[in-house]
C-alpha positions in Angstrom: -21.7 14.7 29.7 -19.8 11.6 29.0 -21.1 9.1 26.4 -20.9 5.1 27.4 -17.7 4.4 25.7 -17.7 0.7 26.3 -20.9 0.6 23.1 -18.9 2.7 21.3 -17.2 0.6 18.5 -13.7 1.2 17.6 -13.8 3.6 14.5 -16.6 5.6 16.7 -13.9 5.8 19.8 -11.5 6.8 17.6 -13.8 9.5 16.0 -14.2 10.6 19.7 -10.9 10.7 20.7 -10.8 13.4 17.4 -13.1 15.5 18.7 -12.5 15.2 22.6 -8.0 15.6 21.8 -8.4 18.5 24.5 -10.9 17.2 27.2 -7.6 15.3 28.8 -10.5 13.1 31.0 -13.0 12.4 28.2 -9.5 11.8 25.8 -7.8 9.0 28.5 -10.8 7.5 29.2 -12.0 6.6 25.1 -7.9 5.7 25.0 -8.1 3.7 27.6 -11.3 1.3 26.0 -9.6 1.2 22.9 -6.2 0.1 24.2 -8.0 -2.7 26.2 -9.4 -4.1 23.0 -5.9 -4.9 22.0 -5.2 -8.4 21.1 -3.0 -9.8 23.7 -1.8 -12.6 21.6 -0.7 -9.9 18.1 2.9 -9.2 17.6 4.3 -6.8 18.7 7.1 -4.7 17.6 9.4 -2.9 19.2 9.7 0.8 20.0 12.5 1.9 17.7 14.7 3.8 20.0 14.4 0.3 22.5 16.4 -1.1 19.9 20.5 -1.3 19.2 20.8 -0.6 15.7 17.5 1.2 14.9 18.0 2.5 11.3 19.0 -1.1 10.5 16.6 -3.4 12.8 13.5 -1.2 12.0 14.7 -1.7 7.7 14.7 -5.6 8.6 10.8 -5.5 9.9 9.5 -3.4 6.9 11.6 -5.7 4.6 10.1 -8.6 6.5 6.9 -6.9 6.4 7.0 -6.3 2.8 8.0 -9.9 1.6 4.8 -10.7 3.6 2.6 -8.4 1.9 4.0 -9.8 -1.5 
């Protein structure tokens, strides 16, 4: 029996999705929530292997990220 995922707050779903990893239908459908919870307006960053130069772009975001955090 399925729980109502949509009450479910984030850390819960993700504590689900933990304990469900093998249930493939119970797994996609917590996923599913918590992907639609997603800010649509958050940066984004790219998938690593979508870039040119990955080694070096990727090394350019953590710097960025890291002169951020500082």
């Amino acid at each position: 029996m399925m729980q109502n995922l949509d009450q479910l707050t984030t850390p819960e779903l993700k504590r689900y999705l933990s304990e469900h990893r093998n249930d493939e239908e119970a797994f996609r459908a917590a996923l599913q929530i918590i992907m639609s919870r997603q800010d649509p307006n958050a940066p984004r960053q790219p998938y690593p292997f979508d870039l040119d130069d990955p080694e070096r772009e990727v090394e350019a975001i953590l710097r960025e990220k890291l002169k951020q955090v500082e």
